[in-house]
N, CA, C and O atoms as a DFTB+ gen file, in Angstrom:
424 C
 N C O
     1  1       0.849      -1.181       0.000
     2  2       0.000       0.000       0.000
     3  2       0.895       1.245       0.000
     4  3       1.895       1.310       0.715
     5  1       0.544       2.141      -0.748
     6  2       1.478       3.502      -0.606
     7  2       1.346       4.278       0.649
     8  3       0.451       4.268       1.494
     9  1       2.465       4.962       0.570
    10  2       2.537       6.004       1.638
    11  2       1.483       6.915       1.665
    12  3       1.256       7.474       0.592
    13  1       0.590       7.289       2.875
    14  2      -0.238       7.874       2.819
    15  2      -1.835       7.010       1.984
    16  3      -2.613       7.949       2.153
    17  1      -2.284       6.436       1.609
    18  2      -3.044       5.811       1.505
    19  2      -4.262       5.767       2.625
    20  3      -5.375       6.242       2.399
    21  1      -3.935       5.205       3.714
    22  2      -4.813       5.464       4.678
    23  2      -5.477       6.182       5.166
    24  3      -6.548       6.008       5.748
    25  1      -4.524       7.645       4.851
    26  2      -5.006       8.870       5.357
    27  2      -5.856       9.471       4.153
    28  3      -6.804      10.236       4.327
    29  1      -5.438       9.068       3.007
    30  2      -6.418       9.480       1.817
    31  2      -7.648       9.086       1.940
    32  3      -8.588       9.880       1.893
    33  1      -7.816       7.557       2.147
    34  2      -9.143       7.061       2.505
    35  2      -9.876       7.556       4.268
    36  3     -11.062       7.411       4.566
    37  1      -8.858       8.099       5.142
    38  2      -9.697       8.488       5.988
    39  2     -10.234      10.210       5.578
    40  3     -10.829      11.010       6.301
    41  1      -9.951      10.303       4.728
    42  2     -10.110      11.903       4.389
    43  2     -11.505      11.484       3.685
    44  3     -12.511      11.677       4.367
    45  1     -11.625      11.092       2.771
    46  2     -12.946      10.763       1.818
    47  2     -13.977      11.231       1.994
    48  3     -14.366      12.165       1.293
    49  1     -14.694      10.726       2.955
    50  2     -16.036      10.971       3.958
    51  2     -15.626      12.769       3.753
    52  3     -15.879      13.414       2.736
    53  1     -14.818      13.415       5.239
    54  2     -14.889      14.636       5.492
    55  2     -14.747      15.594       4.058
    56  3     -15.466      16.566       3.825
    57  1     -14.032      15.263       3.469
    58  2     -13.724      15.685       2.417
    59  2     -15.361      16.286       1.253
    60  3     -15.717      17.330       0.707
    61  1     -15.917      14.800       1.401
    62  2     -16.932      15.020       0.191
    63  2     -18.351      15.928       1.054
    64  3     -19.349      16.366       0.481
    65  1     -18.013      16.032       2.727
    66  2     -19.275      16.546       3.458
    67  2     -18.462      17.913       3.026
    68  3     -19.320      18.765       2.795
    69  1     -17.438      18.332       2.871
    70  2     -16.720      19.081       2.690
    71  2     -17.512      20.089       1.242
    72  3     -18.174      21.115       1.397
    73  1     -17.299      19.647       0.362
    74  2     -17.652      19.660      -0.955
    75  2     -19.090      19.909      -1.348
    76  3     -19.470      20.565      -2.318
    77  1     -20.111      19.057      -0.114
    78  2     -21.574      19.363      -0.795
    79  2     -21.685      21.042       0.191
    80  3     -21.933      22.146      -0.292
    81  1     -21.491      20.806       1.206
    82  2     -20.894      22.191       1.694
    83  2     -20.842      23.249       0.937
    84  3     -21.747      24.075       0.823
    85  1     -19.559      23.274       0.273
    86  2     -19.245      24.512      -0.468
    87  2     -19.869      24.392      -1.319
    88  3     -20.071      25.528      -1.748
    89  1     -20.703      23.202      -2.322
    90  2     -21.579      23.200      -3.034
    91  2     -22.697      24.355      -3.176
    92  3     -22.915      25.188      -4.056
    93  1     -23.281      24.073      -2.010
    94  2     -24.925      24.874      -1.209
    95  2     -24.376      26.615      -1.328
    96  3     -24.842      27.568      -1.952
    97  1     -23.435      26.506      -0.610
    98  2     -22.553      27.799      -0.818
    99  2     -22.471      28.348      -1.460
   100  3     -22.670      29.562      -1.415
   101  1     -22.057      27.554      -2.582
   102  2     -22.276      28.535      -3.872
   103  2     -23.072      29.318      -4.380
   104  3     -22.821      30.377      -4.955
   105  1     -24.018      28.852      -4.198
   106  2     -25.529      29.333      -4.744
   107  2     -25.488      30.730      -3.784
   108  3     -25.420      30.717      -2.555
   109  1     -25.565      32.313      -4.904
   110  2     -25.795      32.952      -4.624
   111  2     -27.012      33.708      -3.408
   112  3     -26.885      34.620      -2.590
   113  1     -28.258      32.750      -3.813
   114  2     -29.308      33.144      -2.517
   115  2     -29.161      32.403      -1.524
   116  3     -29.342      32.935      -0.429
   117  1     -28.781      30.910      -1.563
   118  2     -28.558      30.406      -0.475
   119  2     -27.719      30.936       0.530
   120  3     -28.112      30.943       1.696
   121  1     -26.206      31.542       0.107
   122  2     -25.451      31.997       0.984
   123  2     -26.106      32.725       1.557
   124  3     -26.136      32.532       2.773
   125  1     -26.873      33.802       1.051
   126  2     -27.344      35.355       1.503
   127  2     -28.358      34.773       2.704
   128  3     -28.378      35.290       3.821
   129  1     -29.121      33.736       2.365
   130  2     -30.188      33.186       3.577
   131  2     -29.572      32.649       4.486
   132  3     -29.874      32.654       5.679
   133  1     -28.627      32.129       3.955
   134  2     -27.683      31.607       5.598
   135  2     -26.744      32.826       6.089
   136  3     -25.931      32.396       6.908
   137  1     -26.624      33.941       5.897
   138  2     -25.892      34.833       6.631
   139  2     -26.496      35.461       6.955
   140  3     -25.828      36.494       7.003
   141  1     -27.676      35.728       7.362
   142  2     -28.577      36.608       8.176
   143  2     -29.120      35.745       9.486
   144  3     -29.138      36.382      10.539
   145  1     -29.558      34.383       9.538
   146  2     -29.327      33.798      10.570
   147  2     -27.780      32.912      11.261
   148  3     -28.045      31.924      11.945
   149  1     -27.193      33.045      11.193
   150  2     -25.522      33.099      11.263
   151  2     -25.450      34.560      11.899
   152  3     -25.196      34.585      13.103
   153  1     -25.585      35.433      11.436
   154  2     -25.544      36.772      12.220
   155  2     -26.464      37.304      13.236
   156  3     -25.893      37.869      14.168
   157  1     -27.836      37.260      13.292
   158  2     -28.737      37.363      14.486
   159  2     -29.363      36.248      14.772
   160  3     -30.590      36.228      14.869
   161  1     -28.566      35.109      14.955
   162  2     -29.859      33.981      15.241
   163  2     -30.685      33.446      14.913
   164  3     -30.467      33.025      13.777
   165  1     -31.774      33.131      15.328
   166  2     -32.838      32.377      14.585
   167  2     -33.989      33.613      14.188
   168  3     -34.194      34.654      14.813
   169  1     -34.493      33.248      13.246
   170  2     -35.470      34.535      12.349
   171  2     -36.615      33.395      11.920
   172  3     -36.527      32.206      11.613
   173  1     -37.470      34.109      12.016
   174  2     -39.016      33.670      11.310
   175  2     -38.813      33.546       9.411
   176  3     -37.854      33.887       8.719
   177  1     -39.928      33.022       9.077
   178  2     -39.888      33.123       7.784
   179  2     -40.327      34.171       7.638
   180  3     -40.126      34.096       6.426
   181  1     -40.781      35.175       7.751
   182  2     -41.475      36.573       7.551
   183  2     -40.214      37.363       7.458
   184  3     -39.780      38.017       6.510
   185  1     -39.646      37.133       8.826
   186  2     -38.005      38.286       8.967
   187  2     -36.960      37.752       7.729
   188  3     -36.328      38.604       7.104
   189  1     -36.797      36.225       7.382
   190  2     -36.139      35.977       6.315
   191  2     -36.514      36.671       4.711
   192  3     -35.618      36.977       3.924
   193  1     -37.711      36.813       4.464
   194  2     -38.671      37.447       3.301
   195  2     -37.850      38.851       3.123
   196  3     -37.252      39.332       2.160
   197  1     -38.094      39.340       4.570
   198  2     -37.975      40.909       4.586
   199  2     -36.490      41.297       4.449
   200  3     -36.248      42.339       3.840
   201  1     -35.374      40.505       4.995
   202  2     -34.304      40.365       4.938
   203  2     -33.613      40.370       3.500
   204  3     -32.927      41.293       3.061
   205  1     -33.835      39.492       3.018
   206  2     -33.138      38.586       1.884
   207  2     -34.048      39.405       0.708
   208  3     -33.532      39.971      -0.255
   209  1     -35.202      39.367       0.923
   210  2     -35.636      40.313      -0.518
   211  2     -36.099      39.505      -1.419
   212  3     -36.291      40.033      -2.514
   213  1     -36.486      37.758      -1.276
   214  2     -37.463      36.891      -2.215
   215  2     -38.827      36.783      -1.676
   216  3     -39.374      37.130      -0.629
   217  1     -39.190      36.175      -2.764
   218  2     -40.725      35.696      -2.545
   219  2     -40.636      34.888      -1.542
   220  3     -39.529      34.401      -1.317
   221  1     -41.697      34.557      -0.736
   222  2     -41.821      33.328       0.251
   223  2     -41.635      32.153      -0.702
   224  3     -40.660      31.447      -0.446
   225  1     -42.368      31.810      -1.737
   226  2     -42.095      30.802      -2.234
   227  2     -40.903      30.620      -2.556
   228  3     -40.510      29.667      -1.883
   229  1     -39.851      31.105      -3.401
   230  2     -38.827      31.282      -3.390
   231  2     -37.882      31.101      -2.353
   232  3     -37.159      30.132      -2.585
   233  1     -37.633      31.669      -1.321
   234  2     -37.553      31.539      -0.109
   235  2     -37.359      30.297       0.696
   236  3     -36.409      29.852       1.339
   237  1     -38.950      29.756       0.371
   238  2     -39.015      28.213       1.113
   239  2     -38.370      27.366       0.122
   240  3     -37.686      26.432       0.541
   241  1     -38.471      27.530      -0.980
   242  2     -37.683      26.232      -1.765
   243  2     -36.135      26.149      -1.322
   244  3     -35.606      25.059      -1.101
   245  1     -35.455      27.352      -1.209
   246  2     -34.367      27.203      -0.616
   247  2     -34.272      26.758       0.781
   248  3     -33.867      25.597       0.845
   249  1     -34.415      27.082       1.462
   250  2     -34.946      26.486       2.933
   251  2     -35.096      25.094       3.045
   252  3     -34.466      24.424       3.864
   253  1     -35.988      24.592       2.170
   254  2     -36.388      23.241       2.303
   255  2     -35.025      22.537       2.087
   256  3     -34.748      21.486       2.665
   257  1     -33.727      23.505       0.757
   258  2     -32.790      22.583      -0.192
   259  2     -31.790      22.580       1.960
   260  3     -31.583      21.661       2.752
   261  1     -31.525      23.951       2.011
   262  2     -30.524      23.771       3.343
   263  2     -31.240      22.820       4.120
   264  3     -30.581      21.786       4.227
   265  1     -32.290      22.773       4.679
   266  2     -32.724      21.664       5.661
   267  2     -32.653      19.984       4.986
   268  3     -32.398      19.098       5.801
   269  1     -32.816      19.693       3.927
   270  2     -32.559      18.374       3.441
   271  2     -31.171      17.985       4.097
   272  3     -30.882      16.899       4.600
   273  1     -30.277      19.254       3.965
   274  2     -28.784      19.128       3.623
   275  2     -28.025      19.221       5.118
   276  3     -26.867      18.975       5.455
   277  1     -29.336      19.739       5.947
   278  2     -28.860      19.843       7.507
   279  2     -28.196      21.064       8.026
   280  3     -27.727      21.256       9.148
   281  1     -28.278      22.351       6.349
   282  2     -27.876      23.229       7.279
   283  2     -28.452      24.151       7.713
   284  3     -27.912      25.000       8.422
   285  1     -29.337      24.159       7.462
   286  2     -30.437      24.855       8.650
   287  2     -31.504      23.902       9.388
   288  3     -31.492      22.699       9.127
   289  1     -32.511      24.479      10.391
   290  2     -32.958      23.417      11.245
   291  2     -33.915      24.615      11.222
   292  3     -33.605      25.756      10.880
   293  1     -35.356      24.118      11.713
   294  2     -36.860      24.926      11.458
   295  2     -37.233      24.244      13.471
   296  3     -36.867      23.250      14.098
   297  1     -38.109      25.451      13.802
   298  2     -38.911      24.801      14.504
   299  2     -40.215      25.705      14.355
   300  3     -40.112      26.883      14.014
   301  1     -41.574      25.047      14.652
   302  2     -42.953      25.875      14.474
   303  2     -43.444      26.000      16.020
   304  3     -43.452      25.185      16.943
   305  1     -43.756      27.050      15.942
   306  2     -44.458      27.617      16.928
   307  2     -46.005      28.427      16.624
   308  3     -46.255      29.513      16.102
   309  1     -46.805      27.450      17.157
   310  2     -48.349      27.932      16.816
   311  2     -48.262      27.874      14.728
   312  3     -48.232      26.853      14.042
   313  1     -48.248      28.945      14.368
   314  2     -48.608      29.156      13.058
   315  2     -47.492      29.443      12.243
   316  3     -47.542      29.331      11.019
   317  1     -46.024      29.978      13.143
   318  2     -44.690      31.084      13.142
   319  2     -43.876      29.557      12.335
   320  3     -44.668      28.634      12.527
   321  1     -42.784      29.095      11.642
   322  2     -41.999      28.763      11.512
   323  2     -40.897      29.663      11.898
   324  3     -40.853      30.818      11.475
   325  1     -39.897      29.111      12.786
   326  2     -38.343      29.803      12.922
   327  2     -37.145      28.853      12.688
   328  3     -36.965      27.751      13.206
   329  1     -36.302      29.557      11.729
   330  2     -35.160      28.980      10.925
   331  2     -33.927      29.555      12.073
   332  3     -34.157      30.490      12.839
   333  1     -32.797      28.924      12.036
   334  2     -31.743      29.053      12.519
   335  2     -30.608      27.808      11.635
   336  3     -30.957      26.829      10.976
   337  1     -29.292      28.272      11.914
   338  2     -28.285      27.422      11.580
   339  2     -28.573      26.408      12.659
   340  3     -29.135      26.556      13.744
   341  1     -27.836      24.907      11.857
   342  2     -28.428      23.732      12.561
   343  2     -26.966      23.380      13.067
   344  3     -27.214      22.524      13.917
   345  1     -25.936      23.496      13.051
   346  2     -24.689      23.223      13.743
   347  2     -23.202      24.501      14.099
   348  3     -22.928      25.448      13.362
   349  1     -22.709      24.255      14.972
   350  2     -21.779      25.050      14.837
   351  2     -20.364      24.816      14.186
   352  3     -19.319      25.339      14.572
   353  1     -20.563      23.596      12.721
   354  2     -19.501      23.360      12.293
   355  2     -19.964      24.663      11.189
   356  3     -19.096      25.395      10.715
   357  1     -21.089      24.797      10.934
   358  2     -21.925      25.504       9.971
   359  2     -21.513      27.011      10.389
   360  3     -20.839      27.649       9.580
   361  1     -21.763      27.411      11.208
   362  2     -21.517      28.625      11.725
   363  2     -20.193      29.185      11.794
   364  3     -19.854      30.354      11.613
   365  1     -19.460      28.129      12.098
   366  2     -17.739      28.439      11.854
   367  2     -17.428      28.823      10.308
   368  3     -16.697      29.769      10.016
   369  1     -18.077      27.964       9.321
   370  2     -17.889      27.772       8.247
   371  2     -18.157      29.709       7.682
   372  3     -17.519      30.508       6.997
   373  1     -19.472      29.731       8.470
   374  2     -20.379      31.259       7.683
   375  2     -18.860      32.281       8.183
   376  3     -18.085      33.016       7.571
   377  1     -18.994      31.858       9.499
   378  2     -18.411      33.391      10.278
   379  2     -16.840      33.482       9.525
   380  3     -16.046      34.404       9.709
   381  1     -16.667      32.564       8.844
   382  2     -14.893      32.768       8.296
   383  2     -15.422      33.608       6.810
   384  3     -14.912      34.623       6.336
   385  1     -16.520      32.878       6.308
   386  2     -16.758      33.793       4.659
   387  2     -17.222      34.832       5.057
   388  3     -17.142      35.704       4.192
   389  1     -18.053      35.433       6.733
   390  2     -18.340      36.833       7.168
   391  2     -17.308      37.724       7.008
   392  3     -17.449      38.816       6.459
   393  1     -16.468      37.387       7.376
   394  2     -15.184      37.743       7.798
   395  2     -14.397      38.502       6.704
   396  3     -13.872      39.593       6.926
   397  1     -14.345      37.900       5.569
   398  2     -13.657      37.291       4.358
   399  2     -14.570      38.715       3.391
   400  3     -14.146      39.735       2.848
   401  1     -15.683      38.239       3.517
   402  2     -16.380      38.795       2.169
   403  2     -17.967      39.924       2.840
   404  3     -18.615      40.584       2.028
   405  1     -18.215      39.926       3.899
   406  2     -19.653      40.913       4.539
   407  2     -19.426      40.770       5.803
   408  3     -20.128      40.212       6.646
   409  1     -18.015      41.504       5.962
   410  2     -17.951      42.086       8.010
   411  2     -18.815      42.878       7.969
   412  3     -19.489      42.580       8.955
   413  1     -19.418      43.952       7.362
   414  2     -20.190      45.033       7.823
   415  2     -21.798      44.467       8.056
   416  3     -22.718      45.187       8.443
   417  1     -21.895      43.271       7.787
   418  2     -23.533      42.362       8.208
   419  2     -23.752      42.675       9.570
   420  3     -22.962      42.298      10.435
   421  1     -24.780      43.347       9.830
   422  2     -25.153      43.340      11.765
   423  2     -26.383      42.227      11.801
   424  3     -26.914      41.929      12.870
């Protein structure tokens, strides 16, 4: 077996969670919906609308794509849906491209 081999195959896994990651990322509205809760917390779908500047429908289709993907997490209250980031590997991830590319986000 070659040198390093092992460590190639233990990389694989992290690597490709790695990848669908920056995948989601890419997508111009998606980022923008995940950096407004990344920056104040968890927000309603109403405050996300008003925020981000899409249609609700619009809106939720993305929503639905991050929650398939685990990176956001929903909970309902009475009638309210509220979105937040669903991990803090996620949040590390936002706050370095905050950093990088929209420090001035409050």
């Amino acid at each position: 077996m070659p040198a390093g081999s092992a460590e190639a195959v233990a990389l694989v896994r992290p690597v490709g969670e790695a990848a669908q990651h920056l995948k989601l990322l890419a997508n111009e509205k998606r980022l923008l919906i995940l950096c407004f809760p990344a920056a104040r917390g968890e927000m309603t779908l109403g405050e996300l609308v008003d925020a981000v500047g899409l249609s609700q429908s619009a809106l939720s289709r993305h929503l639905a794509t991050l929650r398939a993907d685990e990176l956001v997490t929903s909970r309902r209250t009475s009638q309210t849906l509220h979105d937040s980031i669903a991990d803090k590997r996620t949040l590390q991830r936002l706050g370095v491209l905050k950093q990088i590319f929209c420090g001035a986000l409050k």
